[in-house]
N, C-alpha and C positions, 0 to 999 in steps of 0.2 A: 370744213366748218366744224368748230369742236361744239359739241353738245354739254349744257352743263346736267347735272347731276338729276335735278328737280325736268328736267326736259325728258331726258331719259327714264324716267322713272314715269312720269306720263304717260308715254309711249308705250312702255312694260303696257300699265296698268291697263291699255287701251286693247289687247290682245283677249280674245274670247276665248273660251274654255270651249264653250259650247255655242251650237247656233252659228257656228260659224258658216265659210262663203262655200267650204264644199260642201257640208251636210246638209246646204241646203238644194244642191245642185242635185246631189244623191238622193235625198228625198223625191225631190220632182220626176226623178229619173222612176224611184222604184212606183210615186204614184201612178205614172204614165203607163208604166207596165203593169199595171194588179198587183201587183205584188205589195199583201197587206204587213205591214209593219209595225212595231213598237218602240217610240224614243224612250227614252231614259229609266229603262230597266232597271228594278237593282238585282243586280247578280255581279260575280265578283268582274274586276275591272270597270263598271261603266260603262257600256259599249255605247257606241253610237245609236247603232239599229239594232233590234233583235227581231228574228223572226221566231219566238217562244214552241211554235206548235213544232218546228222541226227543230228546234234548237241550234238557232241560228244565231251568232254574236258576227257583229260588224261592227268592226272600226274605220274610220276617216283620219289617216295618221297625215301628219302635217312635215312633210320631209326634213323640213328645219328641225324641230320639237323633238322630233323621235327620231333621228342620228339616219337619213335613209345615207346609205353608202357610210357608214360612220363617219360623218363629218369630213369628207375626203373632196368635195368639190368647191372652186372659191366664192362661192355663195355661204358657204361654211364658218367663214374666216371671219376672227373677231377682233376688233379696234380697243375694245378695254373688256378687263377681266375673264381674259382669256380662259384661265385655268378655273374661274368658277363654273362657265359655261358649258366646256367642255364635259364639268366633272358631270354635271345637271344634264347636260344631253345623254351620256354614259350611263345614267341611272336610271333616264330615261327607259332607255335600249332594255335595259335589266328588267328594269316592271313590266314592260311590255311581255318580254320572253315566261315571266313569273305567269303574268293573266291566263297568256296563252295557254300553258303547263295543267294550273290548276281547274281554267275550262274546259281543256280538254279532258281532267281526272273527274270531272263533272258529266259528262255526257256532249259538251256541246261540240259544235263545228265552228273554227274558228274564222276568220276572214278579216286580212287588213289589207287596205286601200290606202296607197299612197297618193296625197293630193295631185301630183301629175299624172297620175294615172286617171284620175276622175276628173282633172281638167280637160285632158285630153282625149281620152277614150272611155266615154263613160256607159258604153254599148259591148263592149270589153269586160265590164264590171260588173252590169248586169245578166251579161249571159252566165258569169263563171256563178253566182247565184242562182239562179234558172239551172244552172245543170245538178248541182246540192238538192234543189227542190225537187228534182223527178227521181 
C-alpha cells in the first residue's frame, strides 16, 4: 500500500521527542528503586535522566533514531528517501558520539540505553546505574 506524501508526513510528525514509551518505563523503573532523578536537565545533549549529585546523564536511545548496529538489520531498510534517512541517522550516530565526548570533558558519567535493552531487561539497566552510584 503506497503512502501518499501528506500521510507520511503525519506519521513523521506523530513521533515524540520526549515522553516517550521507554522513558517512561525507565522512569517507573528508577522510581521503584529510589533512585532520585532529574528530567530535562539543561546540560549539553539533553539527556533523558540526570542524576545531577553524581553526575549522572542518561539517555533512552531509540535503535531506529540513533543507528543501533548502523543501520545494518531489516528493520533498518527504507521504502522512499533512502539516502536522506540514512544520511540523518549518520548524524544521528555523530552527535550522539560529540555529547558523549563533551560530557565527559565536563565531569559527567555517561550512559546510553538502547530501547531493547529497556524493553527487555530493564533490571539490567538499573543495576549498571546502582553500580555508578556506589
Amino acid at each position: 500500500m503506497k503512502r501518499t506524501k501528506a500521510q507520511i508526513s503525519f506519521n513523521m510528525s506523530r513521533i515524540r521527542s520526549k515522553g516517550t514509551r521507554i522513558e517512561k518505563i525507565f522512569a517507573s523503573a528508577l522510581r521503584r528503586k529510589k533512585i532520585k532523578f532529574r528530567r530535562y536537565f539543561s546540560i549539553t545533549g539533553k539527556p533523558d535522566f540526570v542524576l545531577p549529585s553524581k553526575k549522572i546523564a542518561i539517555f533512552c536511545d531509540s535503535s531506529f533514531w540513533h543507528g543501533y548496529k548502523k543501520m545494518s538489520t531489516p528493520r533498518h531498510y527504507f521504502k522512499q528517501r533512502k539516502r536522506f534517512w540514512i544520511k540523518k541517522i549518520l548524524c544521528n550516530i555523530e552527535r550522539d558520539k560529540e555529547v558523549n565526548n563533551l560530557l565527559k570533558k565536563e565531569g559527567w558519567k555517561v550512559i546510553r540505553f538502547w530501547d531493547f535493552q529497556i524493553n527487555g531487561g530493564i533490571d539490567k539497566c538499573i543495576s549498571r546505574i546502582k553500580t555508578l552510584l556506589h
